[in-house]
DRENDO-1510 file (C-alpha; in Angstrom, 1 decimal, always signed):
<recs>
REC; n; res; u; v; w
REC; 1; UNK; +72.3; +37.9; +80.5 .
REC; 2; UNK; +74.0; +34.0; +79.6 .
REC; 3; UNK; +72.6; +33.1; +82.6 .
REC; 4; UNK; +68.8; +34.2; +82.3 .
REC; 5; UNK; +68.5; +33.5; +78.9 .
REC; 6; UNK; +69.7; +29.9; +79.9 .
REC; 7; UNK; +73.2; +29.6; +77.8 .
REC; 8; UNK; +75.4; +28.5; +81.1 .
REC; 9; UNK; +75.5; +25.0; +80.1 .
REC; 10; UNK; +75.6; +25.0; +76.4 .
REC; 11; UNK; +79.0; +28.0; +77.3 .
REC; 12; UNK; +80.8; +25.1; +79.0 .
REC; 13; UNK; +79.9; +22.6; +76.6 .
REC; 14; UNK; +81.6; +25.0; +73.7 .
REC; 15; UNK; +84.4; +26.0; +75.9 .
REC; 16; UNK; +85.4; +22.5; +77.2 .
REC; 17; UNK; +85.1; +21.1; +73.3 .
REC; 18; UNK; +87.2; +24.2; +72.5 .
REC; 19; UNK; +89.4; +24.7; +75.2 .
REC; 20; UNK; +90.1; +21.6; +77.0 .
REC; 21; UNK; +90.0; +19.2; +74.3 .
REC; 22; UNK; +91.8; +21.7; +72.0 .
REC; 23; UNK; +94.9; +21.3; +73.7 .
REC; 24; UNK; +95.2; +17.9; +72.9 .
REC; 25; UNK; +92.9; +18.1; +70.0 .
REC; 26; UNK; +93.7; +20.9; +67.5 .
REC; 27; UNK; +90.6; +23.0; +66.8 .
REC; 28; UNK; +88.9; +26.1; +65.8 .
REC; 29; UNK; +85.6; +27.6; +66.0 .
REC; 30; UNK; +82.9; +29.3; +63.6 .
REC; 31; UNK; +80.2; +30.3; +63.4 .
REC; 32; UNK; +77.9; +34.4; +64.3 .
REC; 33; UNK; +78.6; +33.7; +67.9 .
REC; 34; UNK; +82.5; +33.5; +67.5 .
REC; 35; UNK; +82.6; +37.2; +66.9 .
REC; 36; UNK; +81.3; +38.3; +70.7 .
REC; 37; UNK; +83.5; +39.4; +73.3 .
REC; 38; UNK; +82.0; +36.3; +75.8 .
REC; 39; UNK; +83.7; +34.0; +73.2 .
REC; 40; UNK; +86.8; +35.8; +73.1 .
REC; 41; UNK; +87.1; +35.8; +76.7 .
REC; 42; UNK; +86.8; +32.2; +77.1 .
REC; 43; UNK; +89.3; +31.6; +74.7 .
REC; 44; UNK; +86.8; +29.9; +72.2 .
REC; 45; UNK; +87.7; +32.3; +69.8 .
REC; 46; UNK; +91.2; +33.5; +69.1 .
REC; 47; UNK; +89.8; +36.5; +67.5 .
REC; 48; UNK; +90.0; +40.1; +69.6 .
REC; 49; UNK; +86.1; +41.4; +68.3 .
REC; 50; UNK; +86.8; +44.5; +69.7 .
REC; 51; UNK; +90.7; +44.9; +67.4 .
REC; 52; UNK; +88.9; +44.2; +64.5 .
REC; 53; UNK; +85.5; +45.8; +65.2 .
REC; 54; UNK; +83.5; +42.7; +65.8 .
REC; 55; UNK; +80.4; +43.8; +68.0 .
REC; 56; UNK; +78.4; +40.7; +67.7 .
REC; 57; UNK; +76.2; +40.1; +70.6 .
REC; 58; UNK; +73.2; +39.9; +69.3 .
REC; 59; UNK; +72.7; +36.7; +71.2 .
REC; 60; UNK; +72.4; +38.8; +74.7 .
REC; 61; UNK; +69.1; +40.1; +73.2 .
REC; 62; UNK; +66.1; +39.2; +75.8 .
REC; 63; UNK; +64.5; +38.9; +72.6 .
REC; 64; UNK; +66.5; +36.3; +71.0 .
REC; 65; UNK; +65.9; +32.3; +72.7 .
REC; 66; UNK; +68.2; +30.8; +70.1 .
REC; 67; UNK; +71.7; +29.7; +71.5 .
REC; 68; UNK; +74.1; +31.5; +69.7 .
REC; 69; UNK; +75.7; +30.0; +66.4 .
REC; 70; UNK; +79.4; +28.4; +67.1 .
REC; 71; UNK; +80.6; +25.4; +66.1 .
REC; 72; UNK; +84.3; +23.5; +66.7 .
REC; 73; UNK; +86.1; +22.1; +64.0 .
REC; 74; UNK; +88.5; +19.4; +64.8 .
REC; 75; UNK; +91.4; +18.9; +62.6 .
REC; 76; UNK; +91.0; +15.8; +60.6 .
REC; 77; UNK; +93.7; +14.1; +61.8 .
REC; 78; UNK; +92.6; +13.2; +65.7 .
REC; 79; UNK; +88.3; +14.1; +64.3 .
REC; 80; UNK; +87.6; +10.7; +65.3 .
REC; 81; UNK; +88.8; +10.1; +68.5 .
REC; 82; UNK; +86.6; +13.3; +69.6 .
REC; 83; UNK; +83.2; +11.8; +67.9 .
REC; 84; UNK; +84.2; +8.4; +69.7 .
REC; 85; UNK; +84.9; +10.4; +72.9 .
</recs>
């Protein structure tokens, strides 16, 4: 369903900010979209949705063209060198 609704590339965007770049680069990430199991799995969210009764996937809906919500914050103390990268 990522894939025909057209969400492959902004996925890897999200998970190589969150993933990748978190290792050297503390972060965390928010937003409606965290709560999904896709998130979970790809480590952009720490969260298990399915522990704590998260069914968010609303995002997976044919219906729905809007890329889900998530956004990465940086911890303040290395935030610049990411908007410079």
């Amino acid at each position: 369903m990522i894939e025909k609704l057209g969400f492959c590339d902004y996925f890897l965007i999200v998970w190589i900010r969150a993933v990748c770049d978190g290792a050297e680069y503390p972060c965390t990430a928010r937003g409606s979209g965290v709560g999904s199991l896709v998130c979970f799995g790809l480590k952009i969210s720490h969260v298990c949705p399915l522990h704590y009764g998260l069914l968010f996937e609303r995002f997976l809906d044919e219906n729905r063209r809007e890329a889900p919500d998530i956004d990465i914050d940086f911890c303040k103390d290395r935030r610049g060198e990411v908007i410079q990268y």
